[in-house]
C-alpha positions in Angstrom: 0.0 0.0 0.0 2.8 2.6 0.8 4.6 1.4 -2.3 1.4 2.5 -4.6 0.6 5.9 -2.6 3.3 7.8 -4.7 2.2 6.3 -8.1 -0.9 6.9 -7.1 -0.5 10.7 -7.1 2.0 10.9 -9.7 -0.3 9.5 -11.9 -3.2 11.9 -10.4 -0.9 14.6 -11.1 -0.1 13.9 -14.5 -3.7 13.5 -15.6 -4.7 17.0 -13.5 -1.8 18.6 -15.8 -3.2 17.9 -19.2 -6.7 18.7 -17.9 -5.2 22.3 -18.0 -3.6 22.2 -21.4 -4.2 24.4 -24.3 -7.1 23.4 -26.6 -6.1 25.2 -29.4 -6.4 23.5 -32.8 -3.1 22.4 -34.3 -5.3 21.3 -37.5 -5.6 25.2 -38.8 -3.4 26.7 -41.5 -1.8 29.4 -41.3 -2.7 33.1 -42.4 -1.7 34.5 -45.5 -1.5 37.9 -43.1 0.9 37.1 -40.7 3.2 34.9 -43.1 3.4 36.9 -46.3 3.8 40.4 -44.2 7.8 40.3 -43.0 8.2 39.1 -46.6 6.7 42.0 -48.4 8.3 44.8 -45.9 11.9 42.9 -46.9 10.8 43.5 -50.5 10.3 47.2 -50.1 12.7 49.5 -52.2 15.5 51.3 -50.1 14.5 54.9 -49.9 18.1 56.0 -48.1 21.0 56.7 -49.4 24.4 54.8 -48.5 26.6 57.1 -46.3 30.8 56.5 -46.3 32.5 55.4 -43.5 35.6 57.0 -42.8 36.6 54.4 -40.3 36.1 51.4 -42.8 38.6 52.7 -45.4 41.6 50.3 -45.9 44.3 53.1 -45.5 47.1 50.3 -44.3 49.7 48.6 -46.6 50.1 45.3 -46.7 53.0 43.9 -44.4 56.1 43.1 -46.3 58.1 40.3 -46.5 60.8 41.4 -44.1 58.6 42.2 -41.7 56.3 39.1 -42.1 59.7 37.0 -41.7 60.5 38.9 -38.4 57.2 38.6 -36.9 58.0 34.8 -37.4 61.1 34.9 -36.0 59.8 37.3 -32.6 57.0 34.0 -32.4 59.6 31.6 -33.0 61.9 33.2 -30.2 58.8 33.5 -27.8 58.0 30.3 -28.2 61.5 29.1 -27.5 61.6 31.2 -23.9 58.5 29.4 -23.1 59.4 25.9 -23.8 62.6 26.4 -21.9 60.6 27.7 -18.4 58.3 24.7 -18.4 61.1 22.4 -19.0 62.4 24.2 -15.7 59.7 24.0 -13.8 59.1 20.4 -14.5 62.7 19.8 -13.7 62.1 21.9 -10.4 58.9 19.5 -9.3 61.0 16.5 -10.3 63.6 17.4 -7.6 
C-alpha cells in the first residue's frame, strides 16, 4: 500500500496537468496575413542613401616580406623562452 501511494499521485498529477492544457487546434493553417507580411516589408525599395564610413577605409599597406619573416622569428623566439621555463619547472617539481 505505501509502495502505490506515490504512483498513485503521480499518476493523479499527471492526468490534472493535461486537464489544463491548451485546446487550441493544431489542425488550422496558417494566415496568409501574418506569413506573407515580413516578406513584403523585406521587399520594399530602399529609400536612403548609402553614407561612407571613414573608419572602414583600408588606409594600411600590406606587411612586407621582411617584416612578415620577423614577426616569425619574434613567435619563433617566444616560443622558445617558453618551452625552456616549463622544461624548468618540470625539472624543479621533479627534484
Amino acid at each position: 500500500m505505501i509502495k502505490t501511494a506515490p504512483l498513485f499521485a503521480l499518476a493523479t498529477a499527471a492526468l490534472l496537468l493535461s486537464a489544463c492544457g491548451s485546446a487550441d487546434d493544431a489542425s488550422t493553417e496558417a494566415s496568409a496575413d501574418t506569413v506573407e507580411m515580413p516578406a513584403d516589408e523585406a521587399l520594399a525599395p530602399v529609400t536612403q542613401e548609402p553614407v561612407a564610413d571613414p573608419a572602414a577605409t583600408a588606409t594600411d599597406a600590406p606587411a612586407t616580406e621582411a617584416e612578415t619573416e620577423a614577426t616569425a622569428e619574434e613567435a619563433a623566439d617566444a616560443a622558445a623562452n617558453v618551452a625552456s621555463e616549463a622544461a624548468a619547472a618540470a625539472e624543479a617539481v621533479d627534484e
